[in-house]
C-alpha angles and dihedrals in degrees: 000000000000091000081061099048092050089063095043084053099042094044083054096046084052094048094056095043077062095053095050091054102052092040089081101041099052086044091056091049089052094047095047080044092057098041103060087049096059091040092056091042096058089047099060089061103012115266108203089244092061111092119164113201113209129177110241128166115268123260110248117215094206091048122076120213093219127009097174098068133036107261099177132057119222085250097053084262102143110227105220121244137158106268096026096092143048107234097196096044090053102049089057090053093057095037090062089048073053079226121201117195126201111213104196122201140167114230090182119168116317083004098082089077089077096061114089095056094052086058106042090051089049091063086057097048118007118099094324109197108031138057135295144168113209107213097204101188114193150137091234111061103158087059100058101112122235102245119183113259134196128244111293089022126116143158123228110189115207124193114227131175118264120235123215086233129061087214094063084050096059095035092052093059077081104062089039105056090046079058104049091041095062093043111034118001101054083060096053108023139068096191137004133214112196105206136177119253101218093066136076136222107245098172140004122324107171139139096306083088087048117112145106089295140348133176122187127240111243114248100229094047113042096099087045136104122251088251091062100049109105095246121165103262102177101108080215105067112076084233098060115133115195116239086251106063136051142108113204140338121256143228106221087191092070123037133122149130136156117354095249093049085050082047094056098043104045087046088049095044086045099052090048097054085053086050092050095040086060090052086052094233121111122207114253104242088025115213087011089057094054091041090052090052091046090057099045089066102024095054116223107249086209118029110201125214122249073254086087092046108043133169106190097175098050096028097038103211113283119191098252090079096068086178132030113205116161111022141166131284105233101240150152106250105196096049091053099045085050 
């Protein structure tokens, strides 16, 4: 009998020797398990913890990246160019921010039909990578097409009132987007980029334009002194600029930055039309006008090339523009905007 119980003790003393040896073991699989699928998973959208260390060549203070164009503002602001930025560089430091980006555009009336190749085009070469919410306004919203996205990638279509004139289309963005900003995309978004609807994506347009607030150089004007630019002169109109100040002109088709800075401009563009609208006057080139005024005096943190606002069929392509990025539909004007 006791020869009996001291093997019972002793198998049981085996067996959890056993069971002690396999315990670590089997605690180190599942850590190593776990491990590699959070480690995965913060890849795909840039945990803070997923850094991905590349080799790339240093960056020399006594040589410029670029001498043939301005990349600096007066005010520190860079001035984007092709060759003045590390795209990869660049991506991994927004993915560990796990960055969403808002892209807003007005599909009103016959200009809908533009809109599945911008975005389209968009899924090819807008902010490829990371993730982004595409804010399709319109009037028609049974006739948005259903174009393929990417993972965390989606469309929200929102209905929004027409206008007789193409011109009270375009001014009351404006007034929309300060709207939505406040109410909705504060809440979703990290950054947004306000584009027009009547143009494509050609090449890249990632997070190298990203930053508190950023306006585009028009692309007829960017070799052009500040008396040329197509200012509103009229003292009258809140969006008047005087002959003997200005930095730079404009695009009204492509601006953008972090939700609350979009938030402040388009409030403040908006209020001024109204302004303007009382007086009875309207500003010559409407909300681009107004843009124009609120940047002159709330300076751009990131200034984007004409590379980023291109007209091929009317600028032909100089060499200076070593890439072409967002450019124009051809198209027939009057018989969209009637």
């Amino acid at each position: 009998h006791e020869d009996i119980l001291f093997c019972c003790f002793t198998g049981r003393l085996k067996c959890y020797s056993l069971h002690l040896g396999i315990l670590p073991l089997t605690v180190l699989v599942l850590v190593f398990f776990c491990f590699v699928c959070l480690s995965l998973r913060s890849q795909e959208w840039g945990h803070p913890g997923a850094v991905n260390r590349k080799a790339y060549p240093q960056p020399r203070v006594l040589t410029p990246t670029r001498t043939d164009v301005l990349v600096l503002t007066p005010w520190l602001a860079p001035i984007i160019w092709e060759g003045t930025f590390d795209i990869d560089t660049l991506n991994e430091q927004f993915r560990l921010r796990n960055t969403t980006i808002g892209l807003t555009v007005f599909a009103v009336k016959k200009y809908v039909v533009f809109l599945k190749l911008f975005l389209e085009t968009a899924e090819q070469h807008f902010m490829v990578g990371h993730k982004v919410i595409y804010y399709v306004f319109t009037d028609r919203p049974a006739d948005v097409p259903q174009v393929p996205l990417g993972a965390g990638r989606r469309l929200v279509v929102l209905t929004v009132r027409n206008y007789t004139r193409w011109q009270d289309v375009s001014m009351h963005r404006m007034e929309v987007i300060s709207h939505f900003s406040e109410q909705r995309f504060r809440h979703e978004v990290d950054y947004l980029v306000c584009a027009d609807v009547d143009m494509k994506f050609r090449d890249h347009v990632g997070v190298e334009i990203l930053s508190a607030l950023f306006g585009t150089l028009h692309p007829g004007f960017y070799r052009s002194r500040r008396e040329s630019f197509t200012y509103e002169r009229r003292p009258q109109s809140q969006a008047y600029i005087p002959w003997d100040q200005g930095d730079f002109y404009y695009m009204g088709a492509f601006f953008g930055g972090s939700v609350v800075e979009v938030h402040h401009l388009t409030k403040a563009c908006h209020q001024a039309m109204v302004e303007d609208q009382a007086n009875g006057i309207e500003a010559v080139w409407h909300d681009e006008s107004h843009l124009n005024k609120y940047l002159l005096y709330h300076k751009p943190t990131k200034v984007l090339s004409p590379e980023y606002m291109w007209d091929q069929q009317l600028l032909g392509w100089p060499s200076i523009m070593k890439k072409l990025r967002y450019v124009a539909v051809p198209k027939n004007h009057q018989a969209i905007r009637n």
